[in-house]
C-alpha positions as CSV (number, residue, x, y, z in Angstrom):
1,X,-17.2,4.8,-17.5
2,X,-19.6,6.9,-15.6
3,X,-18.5,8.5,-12.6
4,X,-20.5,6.7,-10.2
5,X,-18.5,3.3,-11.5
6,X,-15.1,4.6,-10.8
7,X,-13.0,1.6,-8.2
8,X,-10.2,2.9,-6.7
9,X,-7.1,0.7,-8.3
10,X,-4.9,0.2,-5.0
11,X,-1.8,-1.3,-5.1
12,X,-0.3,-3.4,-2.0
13,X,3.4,-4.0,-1.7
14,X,3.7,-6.2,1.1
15,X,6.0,-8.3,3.2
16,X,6.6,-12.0,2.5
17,X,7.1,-12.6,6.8
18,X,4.6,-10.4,8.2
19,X,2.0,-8.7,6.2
20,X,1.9,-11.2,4.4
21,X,0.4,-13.7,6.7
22,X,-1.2,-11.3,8.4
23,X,-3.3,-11.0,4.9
24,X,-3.5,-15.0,5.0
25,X,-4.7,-15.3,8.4
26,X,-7.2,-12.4,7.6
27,X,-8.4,-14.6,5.2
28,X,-8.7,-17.2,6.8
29,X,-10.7,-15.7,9.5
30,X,-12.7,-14.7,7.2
31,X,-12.5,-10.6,7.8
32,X,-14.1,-8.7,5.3
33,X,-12.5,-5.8,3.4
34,X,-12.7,-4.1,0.6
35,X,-11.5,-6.5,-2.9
36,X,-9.7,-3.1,-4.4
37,X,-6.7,-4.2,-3.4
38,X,-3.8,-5.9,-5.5
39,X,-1.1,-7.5,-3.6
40,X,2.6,-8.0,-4.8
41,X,4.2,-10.2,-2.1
42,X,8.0,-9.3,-1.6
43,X,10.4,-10.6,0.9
44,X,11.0,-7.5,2.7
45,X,9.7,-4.2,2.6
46,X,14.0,-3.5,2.4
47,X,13.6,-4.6,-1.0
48,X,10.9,-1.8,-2.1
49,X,12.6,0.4,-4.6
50,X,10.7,3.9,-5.0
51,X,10.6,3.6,-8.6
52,X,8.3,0.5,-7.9
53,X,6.0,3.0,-6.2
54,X,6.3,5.2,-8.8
55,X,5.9,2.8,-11.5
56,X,2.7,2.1,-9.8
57,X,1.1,5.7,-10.0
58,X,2.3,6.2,-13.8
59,X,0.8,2.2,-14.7
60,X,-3.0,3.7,-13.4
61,X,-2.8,3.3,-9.2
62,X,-5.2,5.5,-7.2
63,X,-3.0,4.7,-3.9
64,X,0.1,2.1,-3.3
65,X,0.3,0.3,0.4
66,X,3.9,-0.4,2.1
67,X,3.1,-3.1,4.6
68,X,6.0,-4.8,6.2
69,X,7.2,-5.9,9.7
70,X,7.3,-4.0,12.8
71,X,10.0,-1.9,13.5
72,X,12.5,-4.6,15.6
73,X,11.1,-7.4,14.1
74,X,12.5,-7.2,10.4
75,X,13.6,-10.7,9.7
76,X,16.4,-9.1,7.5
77,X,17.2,-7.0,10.9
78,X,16.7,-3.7,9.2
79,X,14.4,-3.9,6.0
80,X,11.5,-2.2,7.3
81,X,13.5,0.3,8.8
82,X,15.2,1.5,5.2
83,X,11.8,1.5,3.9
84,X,10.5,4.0,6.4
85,X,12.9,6.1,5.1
86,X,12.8,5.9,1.6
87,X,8.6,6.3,2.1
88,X,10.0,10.0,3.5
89,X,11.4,10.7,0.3
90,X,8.7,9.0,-1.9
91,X,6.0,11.2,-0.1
92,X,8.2,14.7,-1.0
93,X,8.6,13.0,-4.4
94,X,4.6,12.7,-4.8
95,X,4.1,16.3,-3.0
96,X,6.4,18.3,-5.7
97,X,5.0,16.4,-8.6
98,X,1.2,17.2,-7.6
99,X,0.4,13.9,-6.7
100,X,-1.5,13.7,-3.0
101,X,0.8,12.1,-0.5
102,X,-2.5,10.4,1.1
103,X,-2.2,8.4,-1.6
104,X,1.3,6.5,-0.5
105,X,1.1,4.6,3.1
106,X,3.3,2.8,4.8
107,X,1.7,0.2,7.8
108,X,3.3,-2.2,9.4
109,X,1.4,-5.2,10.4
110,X,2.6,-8.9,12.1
111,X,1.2,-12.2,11.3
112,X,-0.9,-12.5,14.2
113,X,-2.9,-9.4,12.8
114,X,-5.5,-10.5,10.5
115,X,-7.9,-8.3,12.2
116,X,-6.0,-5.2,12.3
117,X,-5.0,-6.1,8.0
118,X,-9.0,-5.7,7.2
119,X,-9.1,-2.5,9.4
120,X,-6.0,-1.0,7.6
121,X,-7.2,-2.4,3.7
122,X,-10.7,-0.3,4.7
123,X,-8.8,2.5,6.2
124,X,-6.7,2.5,3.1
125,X,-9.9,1.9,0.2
126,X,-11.8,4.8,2.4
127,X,-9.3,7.8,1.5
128,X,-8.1,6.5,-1.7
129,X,-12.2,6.7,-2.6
130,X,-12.2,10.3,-0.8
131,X,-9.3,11.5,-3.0
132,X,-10.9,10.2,-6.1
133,X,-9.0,8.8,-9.3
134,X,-5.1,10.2,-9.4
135,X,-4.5,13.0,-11.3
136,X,-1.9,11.0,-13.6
137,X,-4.4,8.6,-14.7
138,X,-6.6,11.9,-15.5
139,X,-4.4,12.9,-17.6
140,X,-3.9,9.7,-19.5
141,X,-7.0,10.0,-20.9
């Protein structure tokens, strides 16, 4: 594939109560983004276990989103909070094994926010596409 043809590969881990349906009342709207984005619904950000994340970079992913609720309004009381943390580590994890920490984020967005989903899937597409294809994928081939 010629360089010019490169698509980022972005992989969105996302929460069944909020960023979820924010996604699905972006749609519905009708808000464009960018379509580089898969989405693996889960029913709380809580549930997000690093080695999903890092699972995702050694399978190909150029970035991985962590989209859940906002802090206080965690249907599971404390989900999103756990997950914060655990992004901390994840993000050391990606720094010491040469993997740009840009490329892990962690947004939290309700499911009155269709509009503010699109601006975070462009946000997200936009520096994935300025880093470029991961390193590990690189060195697959």
């Amino acid at each position: 594939m010629a360089e010019g043809d490169w698509r980022p590969k972005i992989i969105a881990i996302i929460c069944n109560w909020c960023s979820y349906a924010g996604a699905d009342l972006a749609g519905g709207a009708r808000i464009q983004y960018p379509p580089d984005i898969r989405a693996i619904r889960v029913m709380c950000t809580g549930r997000v276990d690093p080695l999903f994340i890092m699972k995702a970079f050694q399978d190909g992913a150029d970035g991985v989103l962590v989209s859940g609720c906002h802090f206080g309004d965690c249907h599971y009381l404390e989900g999103n909070y756990k997950c914060a943390k655990r992004m901390f580590l994840v993000k050391n994890v990606l720094k010491n094994i040469g993997i740009d920490d840009k490329r892990l984020r962690m947004t939290f967005v309700s499911a009155s926010e269709g509009a503010k989903w699109g601006h975070v899937m462009e946000d997200v597409v936009k520096t994935v596409n300025e880093l470029g294809p991961s390193p590990l994928t690189e060195r697959k081939d």
